[in-house]
N, C-alpha and C positions, 0 to 999 in steps of 0.2 A: 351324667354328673359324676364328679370325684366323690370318693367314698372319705368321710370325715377325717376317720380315725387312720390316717396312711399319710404319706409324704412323695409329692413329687414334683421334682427337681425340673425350675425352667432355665434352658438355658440358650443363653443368643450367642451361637457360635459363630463370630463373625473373623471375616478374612484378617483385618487389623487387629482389632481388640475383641475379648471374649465376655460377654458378664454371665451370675448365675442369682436365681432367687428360688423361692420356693413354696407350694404353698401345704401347709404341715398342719394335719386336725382341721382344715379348713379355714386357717388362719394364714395371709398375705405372709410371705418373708423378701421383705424389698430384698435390691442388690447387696449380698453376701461379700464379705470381706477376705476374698480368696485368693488376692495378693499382698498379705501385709507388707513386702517391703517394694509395692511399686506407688509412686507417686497418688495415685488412687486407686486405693486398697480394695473396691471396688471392680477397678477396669485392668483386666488382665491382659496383655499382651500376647496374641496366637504366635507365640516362637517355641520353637522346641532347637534346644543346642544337645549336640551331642558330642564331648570331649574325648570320647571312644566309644566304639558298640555297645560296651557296658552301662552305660549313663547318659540319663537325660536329662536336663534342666527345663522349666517353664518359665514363661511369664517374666518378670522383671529379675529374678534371676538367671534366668539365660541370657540375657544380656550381662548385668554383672560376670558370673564366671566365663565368659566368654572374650570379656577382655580383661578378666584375672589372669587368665591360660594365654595372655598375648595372641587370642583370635585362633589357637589351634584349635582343630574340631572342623563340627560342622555346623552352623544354625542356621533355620529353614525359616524362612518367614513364608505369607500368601499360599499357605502350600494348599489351604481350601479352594484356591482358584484353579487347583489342577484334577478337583473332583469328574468333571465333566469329560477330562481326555483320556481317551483308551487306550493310548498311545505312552501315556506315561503309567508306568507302574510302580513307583517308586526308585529307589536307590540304594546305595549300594556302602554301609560301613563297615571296612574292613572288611573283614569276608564275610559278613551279613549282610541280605538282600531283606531291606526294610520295605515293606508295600506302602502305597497312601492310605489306606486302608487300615492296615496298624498304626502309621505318623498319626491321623486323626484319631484313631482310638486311644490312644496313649496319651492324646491331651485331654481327652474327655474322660478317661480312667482319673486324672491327676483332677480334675473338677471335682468330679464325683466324689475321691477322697474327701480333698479339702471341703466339699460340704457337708459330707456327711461328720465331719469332726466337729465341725459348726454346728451341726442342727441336733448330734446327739443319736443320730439313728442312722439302719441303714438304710441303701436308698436305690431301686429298682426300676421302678416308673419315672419316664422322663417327658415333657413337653419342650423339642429342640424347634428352633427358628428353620425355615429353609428360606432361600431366595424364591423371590417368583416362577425366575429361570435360570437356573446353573449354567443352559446354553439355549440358543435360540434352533439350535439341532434336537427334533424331538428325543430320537435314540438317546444322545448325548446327556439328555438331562433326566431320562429316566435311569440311565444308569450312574450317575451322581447320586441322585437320591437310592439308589443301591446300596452304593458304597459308604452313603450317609449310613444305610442301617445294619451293614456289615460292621463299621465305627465303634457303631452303641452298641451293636452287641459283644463286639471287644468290651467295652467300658463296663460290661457287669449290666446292662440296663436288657433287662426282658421284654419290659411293655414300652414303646415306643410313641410318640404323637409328633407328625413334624406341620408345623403350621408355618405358613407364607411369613415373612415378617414383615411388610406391609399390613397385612392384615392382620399380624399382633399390634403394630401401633394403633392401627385403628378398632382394635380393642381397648386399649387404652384412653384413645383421647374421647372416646363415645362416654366415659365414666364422669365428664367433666362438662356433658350438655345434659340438661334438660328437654328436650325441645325435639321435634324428630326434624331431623336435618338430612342431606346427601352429601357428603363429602369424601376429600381425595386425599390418600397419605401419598407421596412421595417418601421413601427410605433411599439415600446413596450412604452405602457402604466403601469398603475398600477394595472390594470385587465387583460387585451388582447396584444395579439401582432398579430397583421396582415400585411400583406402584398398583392400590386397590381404591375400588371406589363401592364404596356403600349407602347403605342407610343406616341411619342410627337411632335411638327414641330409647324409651326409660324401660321398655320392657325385653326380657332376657334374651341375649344373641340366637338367633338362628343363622340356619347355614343360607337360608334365601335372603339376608339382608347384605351377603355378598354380591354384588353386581358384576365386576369384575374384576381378576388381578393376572398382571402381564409385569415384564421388567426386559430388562439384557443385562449381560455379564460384563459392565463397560462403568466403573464409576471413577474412583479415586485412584487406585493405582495404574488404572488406565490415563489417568490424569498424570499421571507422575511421570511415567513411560516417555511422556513427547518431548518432555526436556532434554531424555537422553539422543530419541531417535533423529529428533530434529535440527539439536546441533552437538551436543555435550559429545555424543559417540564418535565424532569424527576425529579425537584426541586418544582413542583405541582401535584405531586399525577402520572404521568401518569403510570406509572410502580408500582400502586398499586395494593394487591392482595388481598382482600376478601372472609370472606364466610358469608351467610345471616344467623339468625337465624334461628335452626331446620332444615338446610341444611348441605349436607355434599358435597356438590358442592363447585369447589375453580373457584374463578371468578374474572376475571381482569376489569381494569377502563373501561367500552365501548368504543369502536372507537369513536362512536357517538359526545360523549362528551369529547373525547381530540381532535377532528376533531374539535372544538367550538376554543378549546382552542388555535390552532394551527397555526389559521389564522386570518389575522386582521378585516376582517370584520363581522367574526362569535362569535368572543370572548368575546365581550359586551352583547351577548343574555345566556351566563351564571349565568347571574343575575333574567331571567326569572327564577318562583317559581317552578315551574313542575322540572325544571334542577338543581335550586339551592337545594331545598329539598332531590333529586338524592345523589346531591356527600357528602350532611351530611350522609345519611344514609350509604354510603358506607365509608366515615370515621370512624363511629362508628365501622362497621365493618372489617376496615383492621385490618389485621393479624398484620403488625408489628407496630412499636413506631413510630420510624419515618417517616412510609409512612401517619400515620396519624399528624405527622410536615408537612410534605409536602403538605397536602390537608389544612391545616391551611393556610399556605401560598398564596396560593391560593385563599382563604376566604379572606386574608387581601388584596390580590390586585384586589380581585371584591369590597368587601365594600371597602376602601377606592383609588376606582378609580382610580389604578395606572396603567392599563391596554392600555390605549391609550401613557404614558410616555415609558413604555417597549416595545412596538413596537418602538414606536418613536426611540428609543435606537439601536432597533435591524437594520433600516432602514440605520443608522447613522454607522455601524459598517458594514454592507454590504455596503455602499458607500467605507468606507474606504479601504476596501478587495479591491476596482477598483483602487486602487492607487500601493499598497504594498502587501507584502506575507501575510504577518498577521495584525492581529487587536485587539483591546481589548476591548471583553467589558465589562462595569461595569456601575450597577445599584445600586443607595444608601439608597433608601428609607428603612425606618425601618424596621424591618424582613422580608424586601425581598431582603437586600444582596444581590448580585450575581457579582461575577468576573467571566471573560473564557478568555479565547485566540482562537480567530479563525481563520484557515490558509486560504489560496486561495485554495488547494488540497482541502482539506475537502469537500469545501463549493462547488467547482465544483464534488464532487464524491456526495455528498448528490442532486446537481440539475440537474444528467444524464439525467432521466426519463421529469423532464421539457425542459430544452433542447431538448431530443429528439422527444416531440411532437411540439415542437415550431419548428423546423425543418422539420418536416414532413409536416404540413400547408405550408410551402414553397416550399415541393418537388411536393405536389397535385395543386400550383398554377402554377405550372410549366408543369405541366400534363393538366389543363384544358387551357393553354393559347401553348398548343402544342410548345412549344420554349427548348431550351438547354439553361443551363448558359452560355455555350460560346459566346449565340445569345444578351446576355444583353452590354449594351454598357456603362450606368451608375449604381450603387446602392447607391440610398438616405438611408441612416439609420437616424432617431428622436424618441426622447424620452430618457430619461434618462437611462433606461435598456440595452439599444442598447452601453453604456459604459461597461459593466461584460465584464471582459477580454475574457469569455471562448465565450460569446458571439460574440464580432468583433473577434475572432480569427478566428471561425466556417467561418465568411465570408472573412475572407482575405483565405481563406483556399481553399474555393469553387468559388471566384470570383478576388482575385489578388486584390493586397492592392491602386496600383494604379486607380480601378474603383471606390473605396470607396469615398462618398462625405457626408459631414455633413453642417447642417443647424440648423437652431436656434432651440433648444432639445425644448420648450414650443409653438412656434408661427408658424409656418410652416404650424398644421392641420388648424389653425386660420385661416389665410392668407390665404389657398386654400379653402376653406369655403365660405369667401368671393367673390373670384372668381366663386364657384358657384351658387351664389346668384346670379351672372349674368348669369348663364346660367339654368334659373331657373326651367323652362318646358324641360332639359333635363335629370334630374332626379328621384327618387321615385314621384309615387302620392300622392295626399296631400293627409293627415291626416283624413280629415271628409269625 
């Protein structure tokens, strides 16, 4: 159990947006007001801009000064989605070599602050969300969660707890039955979707009311991703065909490097020299006219920064698909034009394969917690993603529309979080 007289900070570090609460004397502190100038002062924005090596901005100020500065800099969005790769170590400003390691501490340093100005104290002990699974590569996601507590212990936080966030909402939504029930949260973030299936009833959490929790690393920005790769990209070079000089080899854009291009948290490292250098060289050498327009284009939305706006764009047009058959989208900035119409069909036939691993994480949670869907008696869905039509369909499909229940899509993993603050020695070991 947390000790009364102390303060510790929960907080749901998510790929898109960040929230924080806390629970202080043993008293709940709902979601704290840690971006006052972002639309919801509550939901902070996981960006970190950086207008020189010297300076950082967060949250809805990094967006502001970053198009005060006319997009000079650098601003990192998703960069939690590259916890899991060993392969990436950070980046490079000016001649600082920034790790992910310090990128994620440095925004939970800036949390920490801002609540502890909030709360009046300082603040040490932390209960952080993790995903189910950072990667579906065991290695991979134990050293994610390494680098999780390399992070915090940048941020000042000595005592550590990292709880599933599946199974912080379902902390939360158990506060709101009476009754002992089994039931399944579903969370799709902006990185992961996981899910846990429990028990719930009025008397105090234990760790055996966990039955299981499994996820993959495949949710919303994975969603975003298909618009580019499936047609949008073809208006940047990716369906370019080259041959080098003194080669009679015909060679296409690498995967490598439309894989950058294709998802939003890999598309900003295009501007690194090794890769930028890359697609001049292979401009000069495309075969046709306009596939070297199209690597221009390209050029003009790395240099002048318009690369976090087109997502923004594409984000904004997959919302809108959750409403209506079709959508539009349109991008206006100067040679980079782009109209399209995109249907609901489409855009569910390009995200089968996502779907069907994100589905599969819930047939193996299903297998390790030995239960049938018949056996579930509620399903919490949270998270934004959890709206795609083809998504709640999958589950009215598998589970009957009437077990469906919805909770607040941003506050829920917060709120259960909280609650595990209180039950503090029942979960992961600390950190140090």
């Amino acid at each position: 159990m947390a000790i009364k007289n102390e303060t510790i900070l929960a907080i749901d570090f998510g790929t898109s947006h960040s929230l924080v609460g806390a629970l202080q004397n043993g008293v709940r502190k709902e979601a704290l007001a840690i971006d006052p100038s972002g639309e919801d002062p509550s939901l902070m924005r996981t960006l970190l801009y950086f207008p020189n090596s010297d300076i950082c901005f967060y949250g809805a100020e990094a967006i502001s000064k970053y198009l005060e500065n006319d997009m000079e800099g650098r601003l990192f969005r998703s960069f939690k989605s590259h916890l899991p790769n060993a392969n990436y170590l950070g980046t490079a400003l000016d001649n600082r070599r920034l790790s992910l390691e310090t990128m994620v501490g440095l925004f939970l340093l800036e949390i920490r602050k801002r609540a502890e100005k909030i709360l009046g104290t300082t603040i040490t002990k932390a209960v952080i969300g993790k995903p189910a699974r950072y990667s579906m590569d065991e290695v991979a996601d134990e050293f994610a969660l390494h680098r999780m507590k390399k992070a915090a212990e940048y941020a000042g936080f000595t005592e550590v707890r990292f709880v599933p966030e599946p199974l912080a909402a379902a902390l939360d939504f158990r506060r709101d039955i009476k009754e002992d029930k089994t039931i399944l949260i579903g969370d799709f973030g902006g990185g992961t979707s996981d899910f846990t299936i429990m028990k719930i009833s009025k008397n105090a959490f234990e760790k055996s009311d966990v039955l299981a929790v499994d996820g993959c690393p495949l949710a919303g920005d994975a969603l975003d991703s298909v618009f580019m790769s499936s047609r949008l990209n073809r208006s940047f070079g990716a369906q370019t065909q080259y041959r080098m000089p003194l080669s009679n080899n015909l060679l296409k854009m690498p995967a490598s490097v439309m894989d950058r291009l294709n998802k939003p948290s890999q598309i900003v490292h295009l501007k690194e020299r090794d890769t930028y250098q890359f697609i001049k060289e292979v401009q000069k050498c495309a075969l046709k006219d306009e596939d070297k327009d199209s690597i221009e284009r390209l050029f003009v939305m790395i240099e002048d920064q318009q690369i976090f706006q087109f997502f923004e764009e594409i984000e904004q047009t997959k919302k809108a698909l959750s409403k209506k058959s079709t959508a539009k989208f349109k991008f206006s900035y100067p040679d980079l034009e782009t109209e399209d119409i995109f249907s609901m069909v489409e855009f569910e036939v390009w995200s089968d394969k996502i779907k069907t691993d994100i589905f599969a994480a819930l047939d193996r949670c299903f297998v390790q917690a030995k239960l049938s869907e018949q056996q579930i008696d509620y399903v919490f869905l949270t998270g934004g993603t959890a709206h795609v039509p083809f998504i709640q369909k999958e589950f009215e499909r598998r589970f009957g529309r009437e077990k469906l229940q919805t909770k607040n899509f941003f506050h829920s993993i917060l709120s259960g979080l909280i609650e595990g603050a209180k039950s503090w020695n029942e979960f992961t070991e600390p950190s140090n």
